[in-house]
C-alpha positions in Angstrom: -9.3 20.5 -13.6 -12.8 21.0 -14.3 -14.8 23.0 -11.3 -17.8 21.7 -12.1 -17.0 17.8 -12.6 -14.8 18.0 -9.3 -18.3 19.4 -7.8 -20.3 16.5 -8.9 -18.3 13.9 -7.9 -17.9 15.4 -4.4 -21.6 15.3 -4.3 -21.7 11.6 -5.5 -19.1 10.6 -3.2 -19.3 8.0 -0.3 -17.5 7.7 2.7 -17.4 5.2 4.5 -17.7 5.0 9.1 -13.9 2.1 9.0 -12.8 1.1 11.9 -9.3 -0.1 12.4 -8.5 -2.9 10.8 -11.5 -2.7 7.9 -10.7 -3.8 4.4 -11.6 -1.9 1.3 -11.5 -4.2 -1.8 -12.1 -3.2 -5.1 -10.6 -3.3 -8.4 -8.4 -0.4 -10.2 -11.3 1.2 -11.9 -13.0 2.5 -8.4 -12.5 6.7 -8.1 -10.9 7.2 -4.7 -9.0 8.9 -2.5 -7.7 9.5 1.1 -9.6 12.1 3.3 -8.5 14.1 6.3 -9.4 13.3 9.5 -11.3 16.6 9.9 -13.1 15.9 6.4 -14.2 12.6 7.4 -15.3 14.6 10.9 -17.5 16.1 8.7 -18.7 14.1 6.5 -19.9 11.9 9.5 -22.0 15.0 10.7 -23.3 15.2 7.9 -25.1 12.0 7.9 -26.4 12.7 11.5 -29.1 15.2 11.6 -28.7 18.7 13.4 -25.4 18.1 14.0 -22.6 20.1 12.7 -18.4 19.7 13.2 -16.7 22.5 14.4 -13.0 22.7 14.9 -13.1 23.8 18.2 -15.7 21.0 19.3 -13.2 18.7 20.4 -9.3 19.0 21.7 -8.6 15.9 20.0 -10.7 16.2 17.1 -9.2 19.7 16.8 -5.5 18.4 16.7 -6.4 16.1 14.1 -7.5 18.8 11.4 -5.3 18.7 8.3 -4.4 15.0 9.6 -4.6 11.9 6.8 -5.5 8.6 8.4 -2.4 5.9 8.1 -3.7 2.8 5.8 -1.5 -0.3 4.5 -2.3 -0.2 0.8 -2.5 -3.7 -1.6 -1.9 -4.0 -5.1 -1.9 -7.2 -6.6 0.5 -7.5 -9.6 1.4 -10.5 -11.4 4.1 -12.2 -11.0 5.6 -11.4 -14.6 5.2 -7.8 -14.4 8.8 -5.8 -13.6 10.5 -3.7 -10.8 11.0 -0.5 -12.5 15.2 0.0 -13.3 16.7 3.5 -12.6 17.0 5.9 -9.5 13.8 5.4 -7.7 12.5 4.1 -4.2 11.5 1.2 -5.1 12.1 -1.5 -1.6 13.7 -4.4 -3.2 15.9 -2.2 -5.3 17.0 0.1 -2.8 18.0 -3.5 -1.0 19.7 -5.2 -3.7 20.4 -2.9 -7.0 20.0 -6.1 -9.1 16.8 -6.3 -8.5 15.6 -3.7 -10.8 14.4 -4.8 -14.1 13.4 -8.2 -12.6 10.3 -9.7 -12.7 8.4 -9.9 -9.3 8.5 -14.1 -9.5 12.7 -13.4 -10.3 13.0 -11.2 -7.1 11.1 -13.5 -5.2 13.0 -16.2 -5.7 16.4 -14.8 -5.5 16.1 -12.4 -2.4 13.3 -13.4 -0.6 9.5 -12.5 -0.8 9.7 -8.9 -1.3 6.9 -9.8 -3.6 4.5 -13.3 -2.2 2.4 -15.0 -4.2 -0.8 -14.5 -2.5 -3.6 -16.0 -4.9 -3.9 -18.5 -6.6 -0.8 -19.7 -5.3 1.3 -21.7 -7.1 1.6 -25.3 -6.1 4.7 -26.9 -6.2 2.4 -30.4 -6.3 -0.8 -31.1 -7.4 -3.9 -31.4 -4.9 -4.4 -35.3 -4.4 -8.1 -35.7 -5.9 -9.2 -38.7 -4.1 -8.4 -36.8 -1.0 -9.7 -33.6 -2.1 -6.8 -31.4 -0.3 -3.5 -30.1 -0.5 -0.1 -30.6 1.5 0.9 -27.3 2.3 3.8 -29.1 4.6 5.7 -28.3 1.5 9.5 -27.3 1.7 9.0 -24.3 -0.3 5.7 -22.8 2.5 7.6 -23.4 5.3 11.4 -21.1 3.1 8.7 -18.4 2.3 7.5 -18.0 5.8 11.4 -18.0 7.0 11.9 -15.8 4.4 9.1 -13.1 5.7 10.7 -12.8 8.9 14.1 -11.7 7.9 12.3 -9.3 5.1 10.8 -7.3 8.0 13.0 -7.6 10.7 16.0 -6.9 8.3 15.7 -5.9 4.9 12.6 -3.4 5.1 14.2 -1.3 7.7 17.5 -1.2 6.1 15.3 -0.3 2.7 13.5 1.9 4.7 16.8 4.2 5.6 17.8 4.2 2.1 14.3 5.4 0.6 14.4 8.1 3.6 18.1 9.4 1.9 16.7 8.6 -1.7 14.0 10.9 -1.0 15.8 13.6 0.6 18.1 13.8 -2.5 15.3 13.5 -5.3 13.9 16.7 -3.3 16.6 18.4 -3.4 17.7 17.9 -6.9 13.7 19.3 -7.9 14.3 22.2 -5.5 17.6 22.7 -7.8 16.0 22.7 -11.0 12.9 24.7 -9.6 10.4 22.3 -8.2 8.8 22.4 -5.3 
């Protein structure tokens, strides 16, 4: 990379005092990236005058250095767009092999809602204008919230095990052919 680029943009950069449970929502074109805890430590510092973070400042702050806070990242994808075929880690496909080469609405609506529609969603009916609203006591809510349930309370954690293996072997096949 380019020293001097990577310079300026760490000088540019903003980040941001979240608290659990904070959203950050932008679109794909925002630069970011995940910081360590004891780089955030710092960075908050920074912003407070004649203060400076020091390793040894704090036990806990101390055991966090090298640390990457845990986040729950969404991307929205249309509902056309594909689960990528061949020997990946993708959930659905670790799940159910025939879901690969599907797209998301096809995996949906054959093996649950490894993918939900989340906006605009669909309607199965449309809004009754004099009334100005919607029945969302519709049939097909009510399967999709069933549905949710048994994705994480049985087929994530199943997919879960078989990413953990999947991962395993895809590292040891780079360390064979001289990856890392």
């Amino acid at each position: 990379g380019d020293p001097e680029l990577y310079e300026k943009l760490e000088e540019n950069k903003v980040v941001y005092d979240l608290k659990r449970g904070d959203v950050i929502f932008h679109d794909r074109w925002v630069f970011h990236r995940t910081v360590t805890v004891d780089e955030y430590l710092r960075s908050m510092n920074e912003n407070i005058p004649g203060e400076e973070y020091s390793k040894d400042d704090d036990e806990s702050d101390a055991s966090c250095v090298g640390k990457i806070f845990r986040r729950y990242s969404i991307r929205y994808s249309p509902g056309t767009a594909r689960v990528p075929p061949g020997y990946g880690v993708e959930l659905s496909v670790l799940h159910n092999p025939d879901n690969a080469n599907r797209t998301l609405n096809e995996v949906s609506e054959t093996d649950g809602p490894w993918y939900p529609k989340v906006w605009p969603h669909v309607l199965k009916q449309k809004p009754n204008r004099e009334e100005n609203c919607v029945d969302f006591s519709d049939d097909d809510f009510d399967e999709e919230i069933r549905g949710l349930g048994d994705l994480v309370h049985v087929k994530i954690p199943s997919a879960e095990r078989k990413q953990a293996e999947r991962k395993k072997e895809i590292h040891r096949l780079l360390t064979l052919h001289g990856g890392r």
